[in-house]
Structures are given as C-alpha cells and as structure tokens.
C-alpha positions as CSV (number, residue, x, y, z in Angstrom):
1,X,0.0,0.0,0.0
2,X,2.7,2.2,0.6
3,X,4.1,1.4,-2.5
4,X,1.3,2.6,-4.1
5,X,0.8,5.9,-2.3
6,X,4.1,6.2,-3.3
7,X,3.4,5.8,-7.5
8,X,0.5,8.3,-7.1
9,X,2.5,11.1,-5.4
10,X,5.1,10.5,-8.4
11,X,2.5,10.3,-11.2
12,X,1.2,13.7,-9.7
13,X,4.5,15.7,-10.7
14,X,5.0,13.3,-13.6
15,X,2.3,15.0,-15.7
16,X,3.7,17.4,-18.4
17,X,1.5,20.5,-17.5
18,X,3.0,22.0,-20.8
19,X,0.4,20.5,-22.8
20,X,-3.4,20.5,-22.9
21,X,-3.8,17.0,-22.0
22,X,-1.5,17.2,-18.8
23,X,-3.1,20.5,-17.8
24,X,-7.0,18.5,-17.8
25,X,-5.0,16.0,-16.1
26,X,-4.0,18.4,-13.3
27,X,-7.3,19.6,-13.3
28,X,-9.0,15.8,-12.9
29,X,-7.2,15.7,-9.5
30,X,-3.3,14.7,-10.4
31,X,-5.1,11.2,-9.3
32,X,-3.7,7.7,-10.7
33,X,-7.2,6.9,-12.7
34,X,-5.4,9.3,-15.4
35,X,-2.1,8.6,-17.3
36,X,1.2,10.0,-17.1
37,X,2.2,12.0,-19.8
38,X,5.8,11.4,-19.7
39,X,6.3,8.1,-18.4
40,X,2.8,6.2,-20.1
41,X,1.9,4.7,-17.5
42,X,-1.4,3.2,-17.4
43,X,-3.7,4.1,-14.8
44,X,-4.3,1.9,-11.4
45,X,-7.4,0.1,-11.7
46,X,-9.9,0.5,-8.9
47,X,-8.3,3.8,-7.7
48,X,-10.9,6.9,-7.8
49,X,-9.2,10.1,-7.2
50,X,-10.7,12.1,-4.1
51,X,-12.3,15.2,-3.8
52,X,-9.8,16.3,-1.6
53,X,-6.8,15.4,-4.2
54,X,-8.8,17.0,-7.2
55,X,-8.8,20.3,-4.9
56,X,-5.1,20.2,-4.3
57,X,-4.6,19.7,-8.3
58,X,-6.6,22.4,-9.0
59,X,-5.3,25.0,-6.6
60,X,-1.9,23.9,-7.5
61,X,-2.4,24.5,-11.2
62,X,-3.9,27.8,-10.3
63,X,-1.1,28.7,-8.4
64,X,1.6,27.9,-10.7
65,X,-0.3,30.1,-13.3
66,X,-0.6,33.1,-11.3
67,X,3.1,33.1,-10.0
68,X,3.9,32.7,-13.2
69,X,1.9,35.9,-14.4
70,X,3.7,37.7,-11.2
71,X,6.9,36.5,-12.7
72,X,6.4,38.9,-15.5
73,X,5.0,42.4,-13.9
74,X,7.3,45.7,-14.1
75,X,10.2,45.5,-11.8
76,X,9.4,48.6,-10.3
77,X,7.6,48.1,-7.1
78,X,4.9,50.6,-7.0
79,X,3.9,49.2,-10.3
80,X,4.5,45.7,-9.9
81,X,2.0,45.6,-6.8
82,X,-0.7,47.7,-9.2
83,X,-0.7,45.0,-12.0
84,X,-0.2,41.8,-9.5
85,X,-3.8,43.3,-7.7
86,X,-5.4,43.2,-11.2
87,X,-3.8,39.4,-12.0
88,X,-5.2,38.4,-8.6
89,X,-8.5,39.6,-9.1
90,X,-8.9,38.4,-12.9
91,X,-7.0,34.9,-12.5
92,X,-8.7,33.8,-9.3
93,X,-12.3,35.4,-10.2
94,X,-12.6,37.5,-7.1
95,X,-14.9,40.7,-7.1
96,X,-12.1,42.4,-5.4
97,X,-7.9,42.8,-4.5
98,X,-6.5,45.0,-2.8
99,X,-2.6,45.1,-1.1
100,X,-1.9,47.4,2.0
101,X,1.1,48.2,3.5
102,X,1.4,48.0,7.5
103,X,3.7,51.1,8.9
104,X,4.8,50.3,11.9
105,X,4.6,53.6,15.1
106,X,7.2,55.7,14.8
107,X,7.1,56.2,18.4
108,X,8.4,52.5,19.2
109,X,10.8,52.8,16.7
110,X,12.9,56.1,17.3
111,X,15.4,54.3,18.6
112,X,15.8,52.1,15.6
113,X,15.6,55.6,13.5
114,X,18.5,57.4,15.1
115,X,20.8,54.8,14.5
116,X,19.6,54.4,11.1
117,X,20.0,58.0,10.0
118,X,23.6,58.0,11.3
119,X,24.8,55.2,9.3
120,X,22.7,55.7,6.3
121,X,24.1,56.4,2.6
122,X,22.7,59.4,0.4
123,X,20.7,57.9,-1.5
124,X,18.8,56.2,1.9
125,X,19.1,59.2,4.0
126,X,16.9,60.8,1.4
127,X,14.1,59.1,2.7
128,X,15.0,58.9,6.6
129,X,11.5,58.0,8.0
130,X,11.6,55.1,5.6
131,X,15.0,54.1,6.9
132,X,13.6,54.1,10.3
133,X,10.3,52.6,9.6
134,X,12.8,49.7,7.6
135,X,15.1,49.7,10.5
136,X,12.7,48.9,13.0
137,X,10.8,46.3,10.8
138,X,13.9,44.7,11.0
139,X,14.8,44.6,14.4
140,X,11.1,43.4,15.6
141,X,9.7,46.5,15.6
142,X,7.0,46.0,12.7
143,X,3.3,44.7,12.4
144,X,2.7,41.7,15.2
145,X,6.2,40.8,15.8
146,X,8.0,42.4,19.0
147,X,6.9,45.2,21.0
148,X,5.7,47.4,17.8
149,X,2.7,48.8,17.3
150,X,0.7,49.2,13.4
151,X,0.9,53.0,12.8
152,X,-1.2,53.1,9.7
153,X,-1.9,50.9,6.8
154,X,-1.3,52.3,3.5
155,X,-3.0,51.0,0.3
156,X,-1.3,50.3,-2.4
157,X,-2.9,48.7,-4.6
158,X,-6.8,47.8,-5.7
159,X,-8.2,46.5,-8.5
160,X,-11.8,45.5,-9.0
161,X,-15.7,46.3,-7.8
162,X,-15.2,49.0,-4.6
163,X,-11.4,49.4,-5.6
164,X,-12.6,53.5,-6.2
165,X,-14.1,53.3,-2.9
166,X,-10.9,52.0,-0.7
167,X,-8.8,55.1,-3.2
168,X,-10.2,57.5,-1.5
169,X,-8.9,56.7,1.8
170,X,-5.3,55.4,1.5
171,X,-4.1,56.1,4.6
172,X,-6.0,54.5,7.5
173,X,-5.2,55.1,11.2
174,X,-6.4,53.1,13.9
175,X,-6.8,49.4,15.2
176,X,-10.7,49.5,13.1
177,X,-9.4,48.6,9.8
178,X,-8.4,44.8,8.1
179,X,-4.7,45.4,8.3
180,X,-4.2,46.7,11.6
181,X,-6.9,43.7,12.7
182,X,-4.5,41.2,10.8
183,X,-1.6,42.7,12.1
184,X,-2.5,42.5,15.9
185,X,-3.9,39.1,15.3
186,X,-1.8,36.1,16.7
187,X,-1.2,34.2,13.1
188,X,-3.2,32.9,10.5
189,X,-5.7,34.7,8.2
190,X,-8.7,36.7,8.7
191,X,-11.7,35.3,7.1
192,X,-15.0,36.9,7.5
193,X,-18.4,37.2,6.0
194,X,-22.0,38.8,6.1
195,X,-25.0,36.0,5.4
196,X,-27.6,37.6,3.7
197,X,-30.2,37.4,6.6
198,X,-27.8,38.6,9.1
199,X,-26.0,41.4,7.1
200,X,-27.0,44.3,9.4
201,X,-26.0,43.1,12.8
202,X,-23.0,41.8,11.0
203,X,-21.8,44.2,9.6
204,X,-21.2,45.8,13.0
205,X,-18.3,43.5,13.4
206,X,-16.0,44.1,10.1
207,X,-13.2,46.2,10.1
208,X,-14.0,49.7,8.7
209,X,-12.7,49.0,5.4
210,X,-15.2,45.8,4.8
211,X,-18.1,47.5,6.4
212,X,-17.8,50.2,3.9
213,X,-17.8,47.6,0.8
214,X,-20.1,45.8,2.6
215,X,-22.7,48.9,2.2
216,X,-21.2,50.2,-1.3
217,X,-19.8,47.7,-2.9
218,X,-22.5,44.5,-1.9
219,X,-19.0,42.4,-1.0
220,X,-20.2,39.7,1.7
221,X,-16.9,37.6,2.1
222,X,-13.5,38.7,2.9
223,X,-10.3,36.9,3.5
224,X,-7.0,38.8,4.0
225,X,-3.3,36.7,4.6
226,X,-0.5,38.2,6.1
227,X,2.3,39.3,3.9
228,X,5.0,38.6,7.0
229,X,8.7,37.1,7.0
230,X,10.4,35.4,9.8
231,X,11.8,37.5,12.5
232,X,10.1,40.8,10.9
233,X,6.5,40.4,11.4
234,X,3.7,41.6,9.2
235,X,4.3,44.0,6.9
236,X,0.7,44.4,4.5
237,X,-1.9,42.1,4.2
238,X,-3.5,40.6,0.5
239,X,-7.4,40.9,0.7
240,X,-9.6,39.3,-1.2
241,X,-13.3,39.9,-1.4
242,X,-16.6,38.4,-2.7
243,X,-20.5,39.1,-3.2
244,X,-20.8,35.2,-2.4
245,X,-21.4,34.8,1.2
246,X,-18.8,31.9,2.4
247,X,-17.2,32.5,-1.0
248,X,-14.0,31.5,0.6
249,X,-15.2,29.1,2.9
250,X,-12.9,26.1,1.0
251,X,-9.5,25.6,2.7
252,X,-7.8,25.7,-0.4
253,X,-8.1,29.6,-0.4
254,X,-5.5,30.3,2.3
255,X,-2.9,28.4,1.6
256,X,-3.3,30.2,-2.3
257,X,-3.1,33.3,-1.6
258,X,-0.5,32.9,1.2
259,X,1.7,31.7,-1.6
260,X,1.2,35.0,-3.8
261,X,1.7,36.9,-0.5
262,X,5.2,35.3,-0.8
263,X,6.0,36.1,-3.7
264,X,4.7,39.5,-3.6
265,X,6.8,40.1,-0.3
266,X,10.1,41.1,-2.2
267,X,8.3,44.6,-3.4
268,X,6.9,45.1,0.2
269,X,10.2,44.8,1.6
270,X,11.4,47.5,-1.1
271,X,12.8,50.8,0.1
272,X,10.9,52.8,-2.7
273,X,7.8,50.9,-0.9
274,X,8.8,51.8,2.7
275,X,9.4,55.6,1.5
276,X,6.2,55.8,-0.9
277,X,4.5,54.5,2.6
278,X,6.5,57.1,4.5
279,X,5.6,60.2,2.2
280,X,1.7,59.0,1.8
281,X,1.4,59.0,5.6
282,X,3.0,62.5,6.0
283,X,0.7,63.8,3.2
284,X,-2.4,62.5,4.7
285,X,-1.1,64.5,8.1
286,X,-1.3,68.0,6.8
287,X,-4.4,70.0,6.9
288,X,-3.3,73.3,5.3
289,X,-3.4,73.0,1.4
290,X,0.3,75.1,1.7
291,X,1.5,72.9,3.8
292,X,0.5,70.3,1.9
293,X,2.5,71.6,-1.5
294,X,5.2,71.7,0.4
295,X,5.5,68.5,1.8
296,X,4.6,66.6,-1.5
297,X,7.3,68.6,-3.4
298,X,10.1,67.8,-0.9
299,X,9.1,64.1,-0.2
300,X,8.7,64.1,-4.1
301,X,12.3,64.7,-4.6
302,X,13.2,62.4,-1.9
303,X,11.5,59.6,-3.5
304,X,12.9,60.2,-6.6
305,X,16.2,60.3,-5.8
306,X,15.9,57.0,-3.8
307,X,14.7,55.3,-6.9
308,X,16.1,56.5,-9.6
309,X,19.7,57.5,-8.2
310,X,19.1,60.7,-10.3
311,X,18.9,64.1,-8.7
312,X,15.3,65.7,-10.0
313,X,13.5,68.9,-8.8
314,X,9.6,69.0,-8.2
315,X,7.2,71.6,-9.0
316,X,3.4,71.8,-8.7
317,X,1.3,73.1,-11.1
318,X,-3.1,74.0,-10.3
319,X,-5.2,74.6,-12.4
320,X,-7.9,77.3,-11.6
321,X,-11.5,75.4,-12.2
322,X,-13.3,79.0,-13.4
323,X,-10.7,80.5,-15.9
324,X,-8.0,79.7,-17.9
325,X,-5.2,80.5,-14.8
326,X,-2.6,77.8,-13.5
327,X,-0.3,78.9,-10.2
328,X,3.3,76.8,-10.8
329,X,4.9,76.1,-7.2
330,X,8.4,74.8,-6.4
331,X,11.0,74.6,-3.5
332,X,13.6,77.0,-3.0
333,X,16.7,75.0,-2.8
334,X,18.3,78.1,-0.8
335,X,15.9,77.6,2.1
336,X,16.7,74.3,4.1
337,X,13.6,71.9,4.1
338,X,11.6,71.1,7.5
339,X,12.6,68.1,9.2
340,X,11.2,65.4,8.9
341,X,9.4,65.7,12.1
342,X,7.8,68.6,11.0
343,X,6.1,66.9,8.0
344,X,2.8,66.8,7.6
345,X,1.3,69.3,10.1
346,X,4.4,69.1,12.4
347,X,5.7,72.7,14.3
348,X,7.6,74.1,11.3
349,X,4.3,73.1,9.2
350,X,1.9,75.1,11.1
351,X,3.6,78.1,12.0
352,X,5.1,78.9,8.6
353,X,3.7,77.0,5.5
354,X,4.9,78.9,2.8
355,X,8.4,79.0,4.0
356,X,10.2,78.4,1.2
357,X,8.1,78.2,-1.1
358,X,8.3,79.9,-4.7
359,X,5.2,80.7,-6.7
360,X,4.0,82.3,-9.8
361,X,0.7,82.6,-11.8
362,X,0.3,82.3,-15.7
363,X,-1.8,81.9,-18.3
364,X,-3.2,78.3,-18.7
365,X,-2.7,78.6,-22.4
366,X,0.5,77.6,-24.0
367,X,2.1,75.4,-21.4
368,X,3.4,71.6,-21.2
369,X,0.5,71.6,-18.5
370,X,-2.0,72.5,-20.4
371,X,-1.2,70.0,-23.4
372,X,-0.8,67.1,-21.0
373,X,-4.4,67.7,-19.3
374,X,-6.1,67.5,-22.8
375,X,-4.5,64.4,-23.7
376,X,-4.4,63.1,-20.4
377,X,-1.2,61.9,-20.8
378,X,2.8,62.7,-19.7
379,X,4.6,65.4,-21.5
380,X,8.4,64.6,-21.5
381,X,11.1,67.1,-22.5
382,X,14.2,65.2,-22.7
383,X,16.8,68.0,-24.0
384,X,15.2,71.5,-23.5
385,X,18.1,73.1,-24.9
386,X,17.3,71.2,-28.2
387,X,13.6,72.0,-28.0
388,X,14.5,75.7,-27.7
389,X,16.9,75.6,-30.6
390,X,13.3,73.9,-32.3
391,X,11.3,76.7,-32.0
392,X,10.0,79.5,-34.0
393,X,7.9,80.8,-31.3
394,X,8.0,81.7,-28.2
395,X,8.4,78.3,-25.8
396,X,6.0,76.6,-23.7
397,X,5.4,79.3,-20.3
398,X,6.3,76.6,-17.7
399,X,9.2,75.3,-18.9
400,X,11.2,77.6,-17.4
401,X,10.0,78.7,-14.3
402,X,10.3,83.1,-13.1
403,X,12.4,83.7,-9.9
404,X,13.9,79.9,-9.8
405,X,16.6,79.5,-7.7
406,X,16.7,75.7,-8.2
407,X,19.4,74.3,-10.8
408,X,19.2,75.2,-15.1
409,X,16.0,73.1,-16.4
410,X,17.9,70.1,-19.2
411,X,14.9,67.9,-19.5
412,X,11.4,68.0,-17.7
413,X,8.2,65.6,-17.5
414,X,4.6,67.1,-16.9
415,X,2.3,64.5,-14.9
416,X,-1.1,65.5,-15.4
417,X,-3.0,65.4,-11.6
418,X,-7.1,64.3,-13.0
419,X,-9.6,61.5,-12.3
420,X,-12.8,61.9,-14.4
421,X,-14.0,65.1,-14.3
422,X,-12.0,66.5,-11.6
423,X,-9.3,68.2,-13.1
424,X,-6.9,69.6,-10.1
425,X,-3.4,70.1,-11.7
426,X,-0.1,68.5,-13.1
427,X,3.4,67.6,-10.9
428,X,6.5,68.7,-13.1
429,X,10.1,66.4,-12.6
430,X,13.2,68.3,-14.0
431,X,17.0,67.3,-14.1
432,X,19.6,69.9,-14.2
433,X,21.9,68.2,-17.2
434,X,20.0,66.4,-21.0
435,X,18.8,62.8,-19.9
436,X,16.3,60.8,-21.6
437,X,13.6,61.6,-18.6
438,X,11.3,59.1,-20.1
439,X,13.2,55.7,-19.4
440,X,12.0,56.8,-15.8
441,X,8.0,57.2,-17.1
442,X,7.2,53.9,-15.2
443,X,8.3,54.8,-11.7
444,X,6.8,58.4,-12.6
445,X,3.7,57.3,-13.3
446,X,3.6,54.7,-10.2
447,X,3.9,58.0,-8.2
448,X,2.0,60.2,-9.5
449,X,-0.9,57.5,-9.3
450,X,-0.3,56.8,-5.3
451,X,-0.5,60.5,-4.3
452,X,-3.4,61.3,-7.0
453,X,-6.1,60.2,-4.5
454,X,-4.7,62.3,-2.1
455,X,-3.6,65.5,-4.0
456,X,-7.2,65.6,-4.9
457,X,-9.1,65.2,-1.3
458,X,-6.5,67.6,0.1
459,X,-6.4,70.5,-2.9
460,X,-9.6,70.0,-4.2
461,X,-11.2,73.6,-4.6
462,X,-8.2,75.1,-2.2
463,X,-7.3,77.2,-5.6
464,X,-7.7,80.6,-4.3
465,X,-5.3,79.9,-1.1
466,X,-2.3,78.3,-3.8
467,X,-3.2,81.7,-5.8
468,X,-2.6,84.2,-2.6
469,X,0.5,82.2,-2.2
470,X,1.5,82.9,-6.0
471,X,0.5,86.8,-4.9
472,X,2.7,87.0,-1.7
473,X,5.7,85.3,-3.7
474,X,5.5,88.1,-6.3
475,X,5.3,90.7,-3.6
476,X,8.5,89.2,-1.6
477,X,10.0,89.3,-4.6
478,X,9.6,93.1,-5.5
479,X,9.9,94.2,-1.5
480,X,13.2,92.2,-0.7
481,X,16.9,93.5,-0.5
482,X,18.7,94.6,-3.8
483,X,22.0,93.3,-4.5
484,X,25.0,95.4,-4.8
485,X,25.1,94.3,-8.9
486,X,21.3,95.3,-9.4
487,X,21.8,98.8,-8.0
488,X,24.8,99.3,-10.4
489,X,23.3,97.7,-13.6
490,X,20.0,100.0,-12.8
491,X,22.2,103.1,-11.7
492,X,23.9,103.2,-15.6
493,X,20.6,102.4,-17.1
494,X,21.2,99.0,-18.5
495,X,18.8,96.8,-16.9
496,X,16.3,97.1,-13.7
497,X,16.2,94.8,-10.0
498,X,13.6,92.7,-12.1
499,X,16.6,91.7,-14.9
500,X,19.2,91.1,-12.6
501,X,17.3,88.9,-10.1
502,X,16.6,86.5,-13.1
503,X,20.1,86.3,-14.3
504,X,23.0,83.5,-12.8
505,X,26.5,83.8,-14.0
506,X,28.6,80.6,-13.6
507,X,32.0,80.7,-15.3
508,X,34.3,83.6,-17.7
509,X,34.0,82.6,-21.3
510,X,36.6,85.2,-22.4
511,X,38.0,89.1,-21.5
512,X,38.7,91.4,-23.0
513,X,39.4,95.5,-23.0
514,X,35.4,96.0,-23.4
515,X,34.1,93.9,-21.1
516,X,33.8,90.3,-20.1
517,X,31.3,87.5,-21.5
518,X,30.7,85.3,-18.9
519,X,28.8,81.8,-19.0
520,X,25.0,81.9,-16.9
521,X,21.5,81.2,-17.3
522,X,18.6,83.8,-17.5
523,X,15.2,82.1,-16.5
524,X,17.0,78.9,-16.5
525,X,18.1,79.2,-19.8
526,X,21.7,78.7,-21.1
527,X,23.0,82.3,-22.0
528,X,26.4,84.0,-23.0
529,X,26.1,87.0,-20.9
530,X,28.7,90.0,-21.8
531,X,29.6,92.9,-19.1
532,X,30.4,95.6,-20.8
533,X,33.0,98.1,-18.9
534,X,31.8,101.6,-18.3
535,X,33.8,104.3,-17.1
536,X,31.9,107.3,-15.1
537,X,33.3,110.7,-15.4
538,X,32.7,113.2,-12.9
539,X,31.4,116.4,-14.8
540,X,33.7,119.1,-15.4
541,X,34.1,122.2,-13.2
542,X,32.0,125.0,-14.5
C-alpha cells in the first residue's frame, strides 16, 4: 500500500503541464485513474481520485499560473503591486484585491531611527522615515512581531468592484481597519463574511474597510493573509473579497493566496515601498493646502532620488477650475527643508507653511501643463536646450519657471493630476543636465498615481489659497533687498532689479578691454552673458 501511495505522489508531478492533455489532467485531480504523460503509465485500476486530491490539483495549477503571471510584472515596485492586484482579481475570479502596506509607530521605533539615520548612505538618508520605519521592521519592531505597534496601513494597490471606494482613503489610522486587525492578530488569516439574513448586525463586526464595501460595494466575504517574513513580522496584508457569502469558505483559499503573498513580499520589503509609505502618511497629516504643496514637493524629490539615483526637482502646477489660470509652485533650494518631524502638520508646518516656497501665476494657455491635461497623458522634454533651438515661437510658459533659484531646467516631465471630471493640476520632474527623462515614465507614473487620491481630497477647490501664495511670492519678490550688482546695472541704465534677479553667472567665457562675456543662465536658460566696462566721469568744473 505504501508502495502505491508512493506511485501516485510520483504520477502527480510526472504530468507534463506543458500541454493541454496534462493540464485537464491536473485539473482531474493529479489522481492515478489518469495517465502519465511522460512516463505512459497506465492508470491503477480500482483507484478513484478524491475530492480532496482533485482540490489540491486544482489550486496547484492555479497557483503555478498566477506566479507565473507575477513573474512577468514591471520590476518597479509601486507598479509591480498595481498589476499583481489586477492578476489576482482576474486569474482567481474575485470581485475584489487589494494590497496594504502595514507602517509600523514611529514612536516605538525612534530608537531604531536614530541609528539608522547615522549610518545611512545618500541615496537612503533621502528618505530617513523610511529608513527608520525599515530599521525597525527589521529589528522586531513591525506589524505583530516584538513590542511594535501598526501606525497606519497604506494602500497600495486595488483592483476590481469597490477598488474607487478604498482610493479615496489610502491612509487608514487606527486598530478598526483589516490590516491593523490582521496585524494584531496572533497568526493565520482573517476570514470573515456577512449572510444575507444577518448582514445588518454583521456588519457591525467588520473592520472599517469591509463594512464600507459591505454597504457600497455588496461584498459579503472577505479573506485577507498576512504578507509577514520570519523575524520581521507583518508587513501588509493581501485581501480578497466576494459578493458570495462563504465565498472562501474552501480551505484551499488560504494556503493560495498565502503563496502569492510570498511572492509579492520582495516589493513590500522594497525601500521605494517603505518611503512611498513614508511620504503617503505625512501627506495624509497635513491639513493646510500650503502645507500640503510643500510636503509633497520635498518628499517628491526624496523619493525620486531613492529610486532612480538621479537628482530631480519637483514643481506643482493648479489649475484654476473658473478660468483659464494655472499657479506653478516649487521649492527654494536656498531655504533648508523642514525636518522630517515637521512633516505633515508638524511645528515648522503650522507656524510657517509657505516658508520656502516659490510661486507664480500664468496663463493656462500655451504650457506643457496644459497640453498634457487635454491628452491626459505625460509630457516629456528630454533635451530642453534642443527644444528651444526647435522653435519658432516663443516656448511653452512653464518650462522655465520666473524667480527659480533651483538648478538650469535640461529635461522635464509634466504628470497631469485628473480623475474623471475633476481636473486639479499636473506635478513637473526636471534634471539639471539632458537625460532621456522618459526611461523613468514607469516609476513616474507609479507616483504620481499613489498621491493622485490624495492631491485631490487635500487641494480640491483650495485654488484661491495656492493663488494668494502665488501673490505673496510676487510681492517678496519686489519688497526684498537689492544686491550690490542690481543697484549698479539699474544706476547706468542698462537693466532694472527685475533683470538682474533672473540672471546666474557661472564661469568667464573670455576678456577682453570691453568687457567680459561670462557663462550663466537667465530664467534657466543657457545664456552668454557680456559685461560691458563703463567708465563714469565726474562732470567738469563749471
């Protein structure tokens, strides 16, 4: 008999699941009535295969196909979790998939964070909360393992019916909701659903997140795994939902989708997840819409820089909903940026929003931003010098931005900022030297759709407030100290304060007895800039 058990086990990974006929195989149950496909074998005689083997069969097949769809998505994390939620919820027929992220407290990891931040490279001190939130994950400090408590639970991913619903909240606080409820729980899954007859007094009992599909969305049967490795704890949770009550009532579910969770674990455990988690968290803690600009710009370039290893500035562009206005915001680099305890409604935050802020209003018409709303689509500029040389007319007015004090624009990508019919804005990404922006449209795009369902709950109609900062910039501008060069270029008539503020001379091209032609930028343009000597005679004695 044991013989025979044997000979079945073998026959089972035998088949030849390449081909149709090994694949109905696999689907019959793996069992010894059918033949092997390699080997041709007859079957055993007298031998039924069980229900119980036929369900192994089939869940293994269906594994083995899904991986191998998982296998293939975009190497970029952000991206990689968005299309393995929609291969879930096609592949295994599921109304609903979803993948959140478990941030541990901060507060029982600041020891972890301090000793992270001293020791941390560039490219990882550019993104110190996530280094800290990492660190302690690490050292036990994460989900259920260890002392640690769940912070917030991030979405990241969600694809299917009541997927819009779960986007508009994707930052949840608070022991109510499915993945702090998994994360506190001692180990296994969480399985739950709503019969018909009792769905009222039910409901009562679901996390926040599956009461509210529950009552939008019709879903009656949930079952999130842990997505957890050993000696870090849980760090996001893969939820599956269903209009079926007791949809996922069969055992087979668990052990499925705790196999994709492995397998999707590698881009949880991904700094650019950790500091997309980091910067959605800080986003979701800051109230004023100035506040808010700020923090998304500097955690943009943050992000950026950790994956891409290429140095990027941010700017914001809204769009005014009554006219044809757009206010363009970015960071001056000469002002130091809050800490990172003062994101998102921290001290610094409150007391002085704008600080460091640059702004500027323009015409709607004739920008990248403009163009890249219509078609709903990314506008890249790879070389803007060669674009320039291009032209016949006057270029694009946001290209180059008035008053910068950040690095000469090279190449630039507009991400438009819409969902349907609400149409808030665009984020810009430059780089100060020609590269081929565009190899990085993937991890741009990954962004700009995380903080999307935020930019648009926190900025929706906050236009006039962006617009009085575009106002107070513009007065700053004309009220502050003169330098020592504008007085003397608007003393011999050659130029006003306004000229000289906008011009930045970097090396000498060449002397000579007129004057010298230096190398610079005006409005962040490449310019040859020639100062021409003039000699002031005192007027002669009557």
């Amino acid at each position: 008999m044991r013989q025979l058990e044997l000979r079945q086990w073998a026959s089972a990974f035998l088949v030849d699941t390449t081909t149709a006929e090994g694949q109905a195989e696999l689907r019959n149950g793996l069992g010894p009535t059918a033949s092997c496909t390699l080997c041709r074998r007859p079957p055993h005689a007298g031998l039924a295969p069980s229900p119980a083997r036929s369900a192994r069969g089939a869940t293994r097949l269906q594994a083995s196909e899904v991986l191998q769809l998982l296998s293939g998505v975009s190497s970029t994390p952000v991206a990689a979790l968005g299309a393995a939620a929609e291969v879930v919820a096609e592949r295994l027929g599921v109304a609903l998939c979803s993948i959140v992220a478990v941030v541990p407290d901060r507060r029982s990891s600041s020891g972890s964070a301090s000793t992270t931040q001293q020791s941390a490279s560039p490219q990882s001190a550019a993104c110190a909360p996530a280094a800290a939130a990492a660190s302690a994950a690490s050292s036990g400090g994460g989900g259920s393992n260890g002392s640690g408590r769940p912070g917030a639970c991030v979405l990241l991913a969600a694809s299917g019916s009541g997927a819009e619903l779960l986007q508009q909240r994707p930052v949840m606080r608070g022991p109510e909701w499915s993945g702090a409820r998994l994360a506190a729980a001692p180990a296994g899954a969480l399985a739950l659903r709503v019969p018909p007859e009792g769905a009222a007094s039910q409901a009562d009992a679901l996390p926040r997140d599956f009461e509210a599909l529950h009552v939008s969305a019709g879903l009656c049967s949930f079952l999130a795994v842990p997505m957890a490795a050993p000696g870090i704890g849980v760090l996001g949770a893969l939820i599956v939902a269903a209009a079926a009550p007791g949809a996922f009532d069969d055992a087979r579910w668990e052990p499925l989708l705790t196999t994709l969770a492995s397998a999707l674990l590698q881009h949880l455990r991904n700094k650019q997840t950790t500091c997309l988690c980091e910067m959605l968290i800080s986003l979701d803690g800051a109230d004023d819409p100035v506040a808010f600009v700020s923090v998304l710009l500097e955690e943009v370039v943050k992000f950026t820089l950790l994956a891409t290893n290429v140095p990027m500035g941010a700017r914001f562009g809204a769009v005014d909903p009554q006219q044809p206005r757009m206010v363009l915001i970015e960071r001056d680099r000469r002002v130091p940026a809050p800490a990172a305890g003062a994101l998102g409604g921290g001290a610094l935050a409150r007391s002085s929003p704008a600080r460091g802020l640059l702004a500027v209003e323009l015409p709607l018409s004739e920008t990248l931003l403009a163009a890249a709303l219509r078609a709903r689509r990314t506008r890249v500029l790879a070389d803007c010098a060669r674009y320039l040389g291009s032209l016949d007319r006057p270029p694009a007015r946001d290209v180059f931005m008035p008053r910068s004090r950040r690095l000469p624009v090279a190449s630039l990508v507009v991400a438009p900022l819409a969902s349907g019919s609400s149409v808030l804005g665009g984020l810009y990404f430059t780089t100060g030297t020609a590269f081929d922006i565009s190899q990085l449209q993937e991890t741009i795009n990954g962004l700009v759709a995380a903080v999307l369902p935020l930019v648009l709950q926190k900025l929706g109609g906050q236009f006039d407030r962006l617009q009085d900062l575009a106002t107070a910039s513009a007065e700053a501008s004309q009220q502050g100290p003169i330098s020592v060069a504008a007085l003397a270029g608007s003393a011999v008539g050659i130029a006003g304060p306004h000229f000289i503020q906008e011009l930045v001379l970097s090396r000498v091209l060449s002397r000579g007895p007129a004057g010298v032609c230096y190398q610079g930028f005006y409005l962040s343009a490449p310019a040859a800039v020639k100062r021409v000597r003039y000699t002031l005679h005192a007027p002669s004695p009557a």
